[in-house]
VEXSE-319575 format. One record per residue (C-alpha): residue number from 1; residue in one letter; x, y, z. Coordinates in Angstrom, 1 decimal, always signed. Example, Ala and Ser with C-alpha at 12.3 -4.5 7.8 and 13.67 -1.06 7.14 Angstrom:
<marti><resi>1</resi><resn>a</resn><east>+12.3</east><north>-4.5</north><up>+7.8</up></marti>
<marti><resi>2</resi><resn>s</resn><east>+13.7</east><north>-1.1</north><up>+7.1</up></marti>
END
This chain:
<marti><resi>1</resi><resn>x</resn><east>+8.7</east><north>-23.9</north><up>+86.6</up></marti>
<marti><resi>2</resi><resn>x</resn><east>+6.6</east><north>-26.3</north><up>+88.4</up></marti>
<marti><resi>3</resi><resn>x</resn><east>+8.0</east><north>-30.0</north><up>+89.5</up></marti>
<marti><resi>4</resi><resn>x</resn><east>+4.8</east><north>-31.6</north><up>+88.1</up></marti>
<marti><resi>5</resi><resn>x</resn><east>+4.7</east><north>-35.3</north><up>+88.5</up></marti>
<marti><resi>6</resi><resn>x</resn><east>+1.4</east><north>-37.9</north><up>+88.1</up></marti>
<marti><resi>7</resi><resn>x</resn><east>+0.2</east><north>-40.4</north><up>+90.4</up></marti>
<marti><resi>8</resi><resn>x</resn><east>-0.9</east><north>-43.6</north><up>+89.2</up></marti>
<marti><resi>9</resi><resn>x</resn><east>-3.7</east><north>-43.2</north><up>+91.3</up></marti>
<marti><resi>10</resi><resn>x</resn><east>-5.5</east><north>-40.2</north><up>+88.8</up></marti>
<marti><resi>11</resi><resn>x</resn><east>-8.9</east><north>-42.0</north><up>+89.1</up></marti>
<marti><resi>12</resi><resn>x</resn><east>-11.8</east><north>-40.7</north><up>+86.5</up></marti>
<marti><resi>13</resi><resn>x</resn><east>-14.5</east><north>-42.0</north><up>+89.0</up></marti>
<marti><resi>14</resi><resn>x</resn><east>-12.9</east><north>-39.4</north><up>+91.7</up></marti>
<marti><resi>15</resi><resn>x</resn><east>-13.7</east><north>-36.3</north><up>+89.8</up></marti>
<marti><resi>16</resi><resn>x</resn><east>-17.5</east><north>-35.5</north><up>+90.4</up></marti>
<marti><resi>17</resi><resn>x</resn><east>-17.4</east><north>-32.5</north><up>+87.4</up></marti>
<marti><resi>18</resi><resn>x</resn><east>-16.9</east><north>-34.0</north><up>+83.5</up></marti>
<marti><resi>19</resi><resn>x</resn><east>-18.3</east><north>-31.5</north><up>+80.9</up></marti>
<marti><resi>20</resi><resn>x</resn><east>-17.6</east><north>-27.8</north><up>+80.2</up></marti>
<marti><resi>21</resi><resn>x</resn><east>-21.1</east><north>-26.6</north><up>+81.9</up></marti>
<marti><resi>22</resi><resn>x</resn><east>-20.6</east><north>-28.6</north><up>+84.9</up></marti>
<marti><resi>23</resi><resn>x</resn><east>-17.6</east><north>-27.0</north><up>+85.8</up></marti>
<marti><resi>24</resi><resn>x</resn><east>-18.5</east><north>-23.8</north><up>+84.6</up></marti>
<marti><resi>25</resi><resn>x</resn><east>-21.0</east><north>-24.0</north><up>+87.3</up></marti>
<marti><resi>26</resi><resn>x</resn><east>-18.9</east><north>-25.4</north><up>+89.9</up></marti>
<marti><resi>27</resi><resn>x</resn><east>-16.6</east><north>-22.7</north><up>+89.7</up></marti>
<marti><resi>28</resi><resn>x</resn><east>-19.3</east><north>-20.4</north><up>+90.3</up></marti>
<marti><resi>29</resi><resn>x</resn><east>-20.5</east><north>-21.6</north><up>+93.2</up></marti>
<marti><resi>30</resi><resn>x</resn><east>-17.2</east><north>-22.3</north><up>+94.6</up></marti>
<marti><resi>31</resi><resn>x</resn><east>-17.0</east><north>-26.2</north><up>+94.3</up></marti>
<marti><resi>32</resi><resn>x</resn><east>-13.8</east><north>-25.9</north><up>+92.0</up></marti>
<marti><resi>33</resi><resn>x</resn><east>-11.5</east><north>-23.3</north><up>+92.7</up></marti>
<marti><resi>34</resi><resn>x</resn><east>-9.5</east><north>-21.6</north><up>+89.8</up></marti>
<marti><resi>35</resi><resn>x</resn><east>-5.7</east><north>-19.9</north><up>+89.0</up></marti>
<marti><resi>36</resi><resn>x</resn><east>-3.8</east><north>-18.2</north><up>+86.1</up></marti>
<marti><resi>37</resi><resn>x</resn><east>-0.2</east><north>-18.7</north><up>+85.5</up></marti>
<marti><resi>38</resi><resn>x</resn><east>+1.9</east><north>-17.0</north><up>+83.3</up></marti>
<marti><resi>39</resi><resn>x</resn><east>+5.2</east><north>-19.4</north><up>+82.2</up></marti>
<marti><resi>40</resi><resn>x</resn><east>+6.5</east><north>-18.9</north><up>+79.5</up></marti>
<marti><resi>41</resi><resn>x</resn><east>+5.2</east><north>-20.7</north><up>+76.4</up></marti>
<marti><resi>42</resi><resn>x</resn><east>+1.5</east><north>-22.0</north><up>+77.6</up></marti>
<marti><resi>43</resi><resn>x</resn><east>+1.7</east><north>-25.0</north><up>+75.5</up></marti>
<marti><resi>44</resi><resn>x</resn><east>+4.0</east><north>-26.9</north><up>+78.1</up></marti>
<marti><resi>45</resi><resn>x</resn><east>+2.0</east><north>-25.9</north><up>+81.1</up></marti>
<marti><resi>46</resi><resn>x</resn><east>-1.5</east><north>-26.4</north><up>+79.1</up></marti>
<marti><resi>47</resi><resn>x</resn><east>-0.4</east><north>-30.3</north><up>+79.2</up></marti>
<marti><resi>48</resi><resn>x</resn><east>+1.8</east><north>-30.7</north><up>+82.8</up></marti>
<marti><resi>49</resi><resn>x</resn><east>-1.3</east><north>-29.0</north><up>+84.6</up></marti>
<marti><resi>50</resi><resn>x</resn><east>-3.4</east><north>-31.2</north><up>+82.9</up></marti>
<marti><resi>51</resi><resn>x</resn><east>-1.7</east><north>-34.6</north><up>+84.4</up></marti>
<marti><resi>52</resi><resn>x</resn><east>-1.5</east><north>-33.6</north><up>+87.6</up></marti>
<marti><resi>53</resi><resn>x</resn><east>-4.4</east><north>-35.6</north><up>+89.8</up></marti>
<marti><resi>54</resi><resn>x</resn><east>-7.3</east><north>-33.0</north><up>+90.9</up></marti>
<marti><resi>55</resi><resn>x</resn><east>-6.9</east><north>-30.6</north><up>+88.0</up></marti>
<marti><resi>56</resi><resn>x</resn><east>-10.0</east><north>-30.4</north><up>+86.1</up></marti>
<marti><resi>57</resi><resn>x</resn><east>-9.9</east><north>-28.3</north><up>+83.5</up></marti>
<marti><resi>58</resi><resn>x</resn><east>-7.0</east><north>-26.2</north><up>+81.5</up></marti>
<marti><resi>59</resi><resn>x</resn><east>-7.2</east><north>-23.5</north><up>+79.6</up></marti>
<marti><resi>60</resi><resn>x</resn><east>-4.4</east><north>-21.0</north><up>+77.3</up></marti>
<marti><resi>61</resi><resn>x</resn><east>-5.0</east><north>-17.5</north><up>+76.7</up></marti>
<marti><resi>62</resi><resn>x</resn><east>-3.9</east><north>-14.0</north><up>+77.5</up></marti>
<marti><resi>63</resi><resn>x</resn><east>-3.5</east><north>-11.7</north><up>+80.9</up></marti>
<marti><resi>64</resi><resn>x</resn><east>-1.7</east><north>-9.6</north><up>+82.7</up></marti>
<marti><resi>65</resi><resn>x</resn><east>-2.5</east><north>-6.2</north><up>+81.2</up></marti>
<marti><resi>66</resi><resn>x</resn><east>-5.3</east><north>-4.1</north><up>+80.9</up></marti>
<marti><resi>67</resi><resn>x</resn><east>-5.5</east><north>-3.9</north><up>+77.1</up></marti>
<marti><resi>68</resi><resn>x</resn><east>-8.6</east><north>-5.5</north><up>+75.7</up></marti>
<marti><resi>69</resi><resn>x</resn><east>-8.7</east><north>-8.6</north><up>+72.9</up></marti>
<marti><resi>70</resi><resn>x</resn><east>-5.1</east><north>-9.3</north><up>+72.7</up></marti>
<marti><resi>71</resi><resn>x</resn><east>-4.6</east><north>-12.2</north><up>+70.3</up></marti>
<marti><resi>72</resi><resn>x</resn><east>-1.4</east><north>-14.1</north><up>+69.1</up></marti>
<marti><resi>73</resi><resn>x</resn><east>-0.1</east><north>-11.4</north><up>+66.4</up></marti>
<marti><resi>74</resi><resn>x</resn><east>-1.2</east><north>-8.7</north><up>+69.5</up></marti>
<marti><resi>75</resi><resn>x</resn><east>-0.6</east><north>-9.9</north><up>+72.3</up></marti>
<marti><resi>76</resi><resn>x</resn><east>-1.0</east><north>-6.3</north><up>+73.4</up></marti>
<marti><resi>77</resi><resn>x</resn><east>+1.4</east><north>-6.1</north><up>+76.2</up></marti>
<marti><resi>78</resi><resn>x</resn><east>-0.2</east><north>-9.3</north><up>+77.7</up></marti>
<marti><resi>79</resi><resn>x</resn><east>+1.6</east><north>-12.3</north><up>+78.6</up></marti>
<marti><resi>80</resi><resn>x</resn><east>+1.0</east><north>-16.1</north><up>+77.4</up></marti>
<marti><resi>81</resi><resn>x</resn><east>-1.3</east><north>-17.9</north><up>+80.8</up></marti>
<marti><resi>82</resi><resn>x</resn><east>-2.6</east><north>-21.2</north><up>+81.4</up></marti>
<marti><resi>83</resi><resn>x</resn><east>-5.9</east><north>-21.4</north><up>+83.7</up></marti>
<marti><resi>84</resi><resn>x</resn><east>-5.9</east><north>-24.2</north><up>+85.5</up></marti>
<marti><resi>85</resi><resn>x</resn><east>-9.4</east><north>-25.3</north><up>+87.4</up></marti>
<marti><resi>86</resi><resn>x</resn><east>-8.9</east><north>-27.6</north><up>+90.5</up></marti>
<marti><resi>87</resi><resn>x</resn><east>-10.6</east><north>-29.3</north><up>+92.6</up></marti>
<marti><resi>88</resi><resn>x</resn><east>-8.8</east><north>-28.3</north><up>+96.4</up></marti>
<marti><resi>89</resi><resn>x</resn><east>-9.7</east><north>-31.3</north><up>+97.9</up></marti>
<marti><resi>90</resi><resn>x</resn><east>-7.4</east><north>-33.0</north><up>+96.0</up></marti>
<marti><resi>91</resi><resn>x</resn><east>-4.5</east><north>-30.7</north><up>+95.3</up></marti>
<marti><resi>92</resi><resn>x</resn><east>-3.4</east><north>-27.5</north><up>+96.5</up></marti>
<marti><resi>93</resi><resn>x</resn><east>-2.4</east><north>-24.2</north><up>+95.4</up></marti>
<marti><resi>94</resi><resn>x</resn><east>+1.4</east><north>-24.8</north><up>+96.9</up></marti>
<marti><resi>95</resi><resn>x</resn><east>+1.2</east><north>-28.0</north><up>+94.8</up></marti>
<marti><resi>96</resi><resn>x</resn><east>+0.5</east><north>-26.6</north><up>+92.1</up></marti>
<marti><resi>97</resi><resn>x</resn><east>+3.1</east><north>-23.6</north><up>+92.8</up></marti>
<marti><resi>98</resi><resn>x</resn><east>+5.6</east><north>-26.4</north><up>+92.8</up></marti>
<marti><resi>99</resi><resn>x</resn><east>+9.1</east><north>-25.8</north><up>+94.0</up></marti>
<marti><resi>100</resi><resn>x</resn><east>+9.3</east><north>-22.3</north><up>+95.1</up></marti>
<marti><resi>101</resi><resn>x</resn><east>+12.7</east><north>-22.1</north><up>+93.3</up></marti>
<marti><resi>102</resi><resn>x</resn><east>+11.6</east><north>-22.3</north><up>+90.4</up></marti>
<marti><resi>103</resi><resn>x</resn><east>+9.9</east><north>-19.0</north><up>+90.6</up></marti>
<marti><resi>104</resi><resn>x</resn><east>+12.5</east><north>-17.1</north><up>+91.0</up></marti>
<marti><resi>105</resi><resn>x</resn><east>+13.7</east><north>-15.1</north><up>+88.3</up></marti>
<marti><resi>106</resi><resn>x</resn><east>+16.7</east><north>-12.3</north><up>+89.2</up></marti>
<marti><resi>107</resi><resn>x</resn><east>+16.4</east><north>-9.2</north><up>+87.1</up></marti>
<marti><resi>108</resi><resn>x</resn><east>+14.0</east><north>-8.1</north><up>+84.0</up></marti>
<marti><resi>109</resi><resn>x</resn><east>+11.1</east><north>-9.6</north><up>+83.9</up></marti>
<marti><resi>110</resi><resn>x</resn><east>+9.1</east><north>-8.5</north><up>+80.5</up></marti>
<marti><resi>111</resi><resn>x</resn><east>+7.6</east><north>-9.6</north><up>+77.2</up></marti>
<marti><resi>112</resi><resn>x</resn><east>+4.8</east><north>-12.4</north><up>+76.6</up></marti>
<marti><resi>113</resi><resn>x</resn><east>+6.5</east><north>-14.9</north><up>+78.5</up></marti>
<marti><resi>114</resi><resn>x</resn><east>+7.1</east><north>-13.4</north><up>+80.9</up></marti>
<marti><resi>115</resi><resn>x</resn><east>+6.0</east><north>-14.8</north><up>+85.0</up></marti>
<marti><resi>116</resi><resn>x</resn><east>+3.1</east><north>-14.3</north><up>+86.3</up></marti>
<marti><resi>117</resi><resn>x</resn><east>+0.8</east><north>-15.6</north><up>+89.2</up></marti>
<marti><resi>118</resi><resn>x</resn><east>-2.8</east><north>-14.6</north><up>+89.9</up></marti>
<marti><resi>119</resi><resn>x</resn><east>-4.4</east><north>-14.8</north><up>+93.0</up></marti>
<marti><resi>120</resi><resn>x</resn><east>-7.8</east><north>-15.5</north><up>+93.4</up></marti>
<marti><resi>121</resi><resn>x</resn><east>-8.9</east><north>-16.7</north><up>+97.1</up></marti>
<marti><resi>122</resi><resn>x</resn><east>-7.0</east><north>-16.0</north><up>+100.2</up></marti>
<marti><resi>123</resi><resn>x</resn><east>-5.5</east><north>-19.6</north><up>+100.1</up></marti>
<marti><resi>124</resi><resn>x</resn><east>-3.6</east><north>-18.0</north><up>+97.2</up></marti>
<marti><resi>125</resi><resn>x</resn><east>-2.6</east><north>-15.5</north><up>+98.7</up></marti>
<marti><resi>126</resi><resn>x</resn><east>-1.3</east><north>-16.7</north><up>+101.7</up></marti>
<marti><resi>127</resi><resn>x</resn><east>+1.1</east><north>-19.2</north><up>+99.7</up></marti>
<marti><resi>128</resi><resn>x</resn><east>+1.8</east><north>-16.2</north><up>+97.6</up></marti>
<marti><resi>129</resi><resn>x</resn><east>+3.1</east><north>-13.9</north><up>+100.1</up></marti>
<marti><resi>130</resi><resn>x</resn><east>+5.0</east><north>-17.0</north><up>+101.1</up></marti>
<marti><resi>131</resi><resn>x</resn><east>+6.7</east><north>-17.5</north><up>+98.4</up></marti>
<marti><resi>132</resi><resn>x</resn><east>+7.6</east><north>-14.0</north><up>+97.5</up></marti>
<marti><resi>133</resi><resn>x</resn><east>+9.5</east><north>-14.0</north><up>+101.2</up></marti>
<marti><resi>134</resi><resn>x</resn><east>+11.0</east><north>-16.5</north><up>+100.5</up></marti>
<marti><resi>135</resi><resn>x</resn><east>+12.8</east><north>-16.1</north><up>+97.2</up></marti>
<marti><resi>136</resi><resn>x</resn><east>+13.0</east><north>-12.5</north><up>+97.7</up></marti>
<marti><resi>137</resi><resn>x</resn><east>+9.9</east><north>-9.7</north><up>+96.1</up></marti>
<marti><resi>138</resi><resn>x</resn><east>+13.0</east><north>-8.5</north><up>+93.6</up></marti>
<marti><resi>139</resi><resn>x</resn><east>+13.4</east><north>-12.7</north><up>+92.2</up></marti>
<marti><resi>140</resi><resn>x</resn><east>+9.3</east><north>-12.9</north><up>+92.4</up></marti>
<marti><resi>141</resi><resn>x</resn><east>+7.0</east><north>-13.0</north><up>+89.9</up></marti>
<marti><resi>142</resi><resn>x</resn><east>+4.1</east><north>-9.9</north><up>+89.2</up></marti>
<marti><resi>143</resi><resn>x</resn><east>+1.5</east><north>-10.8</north><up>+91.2</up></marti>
<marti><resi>144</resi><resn>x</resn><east>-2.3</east><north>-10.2</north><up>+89.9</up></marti>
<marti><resi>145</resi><resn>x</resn><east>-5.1</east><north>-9.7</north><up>+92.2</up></marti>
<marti><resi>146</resi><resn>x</resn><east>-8.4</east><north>-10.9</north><up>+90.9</up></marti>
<marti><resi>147</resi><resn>x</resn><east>-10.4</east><north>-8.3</north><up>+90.1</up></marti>
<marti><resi>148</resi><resn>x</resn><east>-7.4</east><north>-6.2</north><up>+88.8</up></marti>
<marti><resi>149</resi><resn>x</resn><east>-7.8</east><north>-5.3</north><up>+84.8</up></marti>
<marti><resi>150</resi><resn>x</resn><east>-4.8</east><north>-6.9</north><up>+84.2</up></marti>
<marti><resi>151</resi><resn>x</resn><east>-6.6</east><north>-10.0</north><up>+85.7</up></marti>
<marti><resi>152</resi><resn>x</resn><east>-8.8</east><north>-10.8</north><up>+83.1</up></marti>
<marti><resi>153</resi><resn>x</resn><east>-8.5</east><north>-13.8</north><up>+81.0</up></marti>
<marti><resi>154</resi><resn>x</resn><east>-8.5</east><north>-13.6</north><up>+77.2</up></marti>
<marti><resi>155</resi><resn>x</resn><east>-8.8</east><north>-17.3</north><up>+75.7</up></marti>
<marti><resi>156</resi><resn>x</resn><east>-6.5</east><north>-17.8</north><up>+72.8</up></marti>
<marti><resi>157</resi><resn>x</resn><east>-7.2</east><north>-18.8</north><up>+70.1</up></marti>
<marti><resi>158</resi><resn>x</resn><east>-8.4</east><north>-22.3</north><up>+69.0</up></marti>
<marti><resi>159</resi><resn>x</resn><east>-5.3</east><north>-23.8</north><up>+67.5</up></marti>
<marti><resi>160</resi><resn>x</resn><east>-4.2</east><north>-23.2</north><up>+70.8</up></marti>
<marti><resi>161</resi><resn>x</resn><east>-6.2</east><north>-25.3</north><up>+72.7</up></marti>
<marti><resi>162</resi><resn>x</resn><east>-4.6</east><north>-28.6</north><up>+73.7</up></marti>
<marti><resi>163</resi><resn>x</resn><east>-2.0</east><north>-28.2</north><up>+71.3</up></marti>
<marti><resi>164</resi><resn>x</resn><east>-0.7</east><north>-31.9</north><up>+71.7</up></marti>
<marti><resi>165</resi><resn>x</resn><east>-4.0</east><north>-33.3</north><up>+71.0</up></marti>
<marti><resi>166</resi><resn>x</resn><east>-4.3</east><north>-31.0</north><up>+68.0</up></marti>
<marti><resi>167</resi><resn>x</resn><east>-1.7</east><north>-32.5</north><up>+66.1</up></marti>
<marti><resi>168</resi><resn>x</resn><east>-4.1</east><north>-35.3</north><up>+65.5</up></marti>
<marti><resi>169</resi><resn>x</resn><east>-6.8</east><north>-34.0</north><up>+63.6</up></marti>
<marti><resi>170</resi><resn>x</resn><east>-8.7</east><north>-36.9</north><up>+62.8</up></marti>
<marti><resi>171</resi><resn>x</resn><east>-9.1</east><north>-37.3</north><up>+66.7</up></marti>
<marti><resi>172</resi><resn>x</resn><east>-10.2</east><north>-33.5</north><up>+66.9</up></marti>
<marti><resi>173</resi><resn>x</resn><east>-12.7</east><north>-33.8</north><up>+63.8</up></marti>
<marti><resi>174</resi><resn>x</resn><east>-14.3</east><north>-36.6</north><up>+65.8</up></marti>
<marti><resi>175</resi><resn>x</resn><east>-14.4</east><north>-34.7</north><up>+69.2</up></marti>
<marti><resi>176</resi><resn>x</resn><east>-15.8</east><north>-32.1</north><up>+67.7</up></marti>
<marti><resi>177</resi><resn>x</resn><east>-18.7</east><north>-33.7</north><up>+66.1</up></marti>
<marti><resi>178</resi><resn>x</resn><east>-18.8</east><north>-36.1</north><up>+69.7</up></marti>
<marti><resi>179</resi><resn>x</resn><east>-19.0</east><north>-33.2</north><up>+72.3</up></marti>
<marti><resi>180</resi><resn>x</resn><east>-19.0</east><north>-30.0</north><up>+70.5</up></marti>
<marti><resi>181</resi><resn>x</resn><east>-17.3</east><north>-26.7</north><up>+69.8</up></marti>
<marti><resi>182</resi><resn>x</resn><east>-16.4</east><north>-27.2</north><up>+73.7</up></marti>
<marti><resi>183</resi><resn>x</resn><east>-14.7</east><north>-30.4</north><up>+73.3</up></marti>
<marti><resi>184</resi><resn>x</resn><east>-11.2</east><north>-29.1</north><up>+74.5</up></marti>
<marti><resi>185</resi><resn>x</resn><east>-13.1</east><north>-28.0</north><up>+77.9</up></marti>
<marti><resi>186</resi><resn>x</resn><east>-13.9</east><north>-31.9</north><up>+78.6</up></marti>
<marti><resi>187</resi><resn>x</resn><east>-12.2</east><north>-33.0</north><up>+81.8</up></marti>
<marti><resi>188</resi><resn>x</resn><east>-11.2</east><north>-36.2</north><up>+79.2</up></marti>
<marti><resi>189</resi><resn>x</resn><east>-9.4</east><north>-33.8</north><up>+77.1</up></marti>
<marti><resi>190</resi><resn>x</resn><east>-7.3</east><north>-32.1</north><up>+79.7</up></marti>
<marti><resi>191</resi><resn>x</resn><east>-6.1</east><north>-35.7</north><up>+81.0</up></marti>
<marti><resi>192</resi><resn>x</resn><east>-5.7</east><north>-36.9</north><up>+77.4</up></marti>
<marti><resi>193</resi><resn>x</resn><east>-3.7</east><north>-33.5</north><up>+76.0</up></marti>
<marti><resi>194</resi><resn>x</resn><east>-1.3</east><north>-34.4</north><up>+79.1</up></marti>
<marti><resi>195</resi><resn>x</resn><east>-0.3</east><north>-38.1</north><up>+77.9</up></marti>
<marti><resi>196</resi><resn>x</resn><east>+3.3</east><north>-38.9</north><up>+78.6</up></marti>
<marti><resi>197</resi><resn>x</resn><east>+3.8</east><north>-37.4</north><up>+82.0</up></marti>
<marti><resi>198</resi><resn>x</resn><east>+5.0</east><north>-40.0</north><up>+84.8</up></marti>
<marti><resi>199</resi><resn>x</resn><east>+2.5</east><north>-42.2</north><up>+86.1</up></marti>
<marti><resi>200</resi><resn>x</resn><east>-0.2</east><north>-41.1</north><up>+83.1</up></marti>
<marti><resi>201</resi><resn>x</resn><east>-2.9</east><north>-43.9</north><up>+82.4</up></marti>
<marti><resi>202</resi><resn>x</resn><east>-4.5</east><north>-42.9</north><up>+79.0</up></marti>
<marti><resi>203</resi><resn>x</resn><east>-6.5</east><north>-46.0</north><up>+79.3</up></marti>
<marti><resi>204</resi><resn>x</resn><east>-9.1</east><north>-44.7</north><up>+82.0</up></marti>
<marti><resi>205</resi><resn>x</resn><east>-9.9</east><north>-41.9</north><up>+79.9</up></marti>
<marti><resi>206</resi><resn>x</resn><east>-10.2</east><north>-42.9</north><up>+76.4</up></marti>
<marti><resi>207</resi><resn>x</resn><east>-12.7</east><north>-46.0</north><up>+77.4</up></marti>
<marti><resi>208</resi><resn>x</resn><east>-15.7</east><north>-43.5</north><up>+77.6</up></marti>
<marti><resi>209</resi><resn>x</resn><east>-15.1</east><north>-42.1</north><up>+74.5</up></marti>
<marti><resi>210</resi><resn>x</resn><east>-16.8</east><north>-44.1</north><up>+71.5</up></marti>
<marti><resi>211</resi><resn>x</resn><east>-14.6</east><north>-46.8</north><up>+69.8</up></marti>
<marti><resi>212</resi><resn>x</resn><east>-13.7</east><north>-44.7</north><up>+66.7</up></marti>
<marti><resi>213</resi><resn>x</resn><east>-12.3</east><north>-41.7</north><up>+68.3</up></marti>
<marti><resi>214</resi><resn>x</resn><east>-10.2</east><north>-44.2</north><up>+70.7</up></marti>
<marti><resi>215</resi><resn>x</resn><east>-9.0</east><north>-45.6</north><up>+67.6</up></marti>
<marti><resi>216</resi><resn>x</resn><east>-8.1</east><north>-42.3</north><up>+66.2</up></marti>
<marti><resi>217</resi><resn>x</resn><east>-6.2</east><north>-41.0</north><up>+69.0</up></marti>
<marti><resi>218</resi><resn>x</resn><east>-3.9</east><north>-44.3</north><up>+69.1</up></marti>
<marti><resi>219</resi><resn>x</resn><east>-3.1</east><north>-44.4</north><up>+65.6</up></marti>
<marti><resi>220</resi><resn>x</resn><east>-2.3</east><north>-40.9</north><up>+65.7</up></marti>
END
């Protein structure tokens, strides 16, 4: 849906939040803003969000009903959704949003991967009601006020998380026992899971991780 491309110029001494508590925090007090989009299967988003320069952190879960603790065998009326953290200052919402075109979807619009966009801040909004005029509110996606109870994120599950990366496990074994449970919340991780995009320098990334696990992610 989104025409997601990488600059070269995806610098690691740009972003000012690294680890799962930092931007935890900045979210909180409003230093990172944050999104949900529903696209289909999240595994594909999960990985073109995470390339694009100024995304932060990625996430893949569940949203967009109010049925509590869907999970992948009940999904519960819930739709797949990647949420994406980002830092404003260096990408948009209507970046992000891509071309408006590819939002627009004629006719039914149901099941778990199924289209979706959340709105959080007014920014959203704004582009939101934008983009509905302009590919027409019958073509446009469900849109999900924060606060809504079909708003609410459900994480998936962890086989889920950074699903390119875990196809390694060696690598994930070692990022585990490196950073912790949280590892897939690293800002290193959500570059890393979206090697292979235009532009994408793995390099920058994998030399602050220790020499094994750089080893263990190149071998495959």
């Amino acid at each position: 849906m989104t025409d997601n491309k990488t600059k070269a110029d995806d610098l690691i001494e740009d972003y000012k939040f690294v680890t799962p508590k930092e931007i935890e925090e900045a979210v909180k007090t409003g230093k990172l803003n944050q999104t949900i989009f529903g696209m289909s299967c999240f595994w594909g988003p999960d990985s073109n969000f995470g390339s694009m320069p100024g995304v932060v952190q990625t996430r893949v879960g569940y949203a967009g009903a109010p049925t509590l603790e869907p999970n992948y065998h009940d999904i519960k009326g819930h739709a797949e959704v990647v949420k994406v953290i980002y830092d404003k200052d260096k990408i948009s919402y209507k970046e992000l949003l891509g071309d408006p075109e590819t939002w627009s979807f004629p006719g039914n619009k149901q099941g778990q991967y199924r289209p979706l966009l959340f709105v959080f801040d007014e920014e959203q909004r704004q582009v939101v009601e934008n983009l509905v005029k302009e590919i027409g509110k019958e073509n446009a996606p469900e849109v999900i006020e924060a606060g809504d109870p079909k708003s609410h994120f459900w994480p998936a599950e962890d086989y889920h998380q950074k699903h390119r990366l875990r196809r390694n496990e060696k690598f994930v074994k070692l990022a585990r026992l490196e950073f912790g449970t949280r590892w897939d919340e690293h800002l290193y991780f959500t570059k890393l899971n979206g090697e292979g995009k235009k532009g994408f320098n793995a390099s920058q990334w994998l030399k602050n991780l220790p020499q094994e696990l750089q080893k263990a992610y190149r071998t495959g």
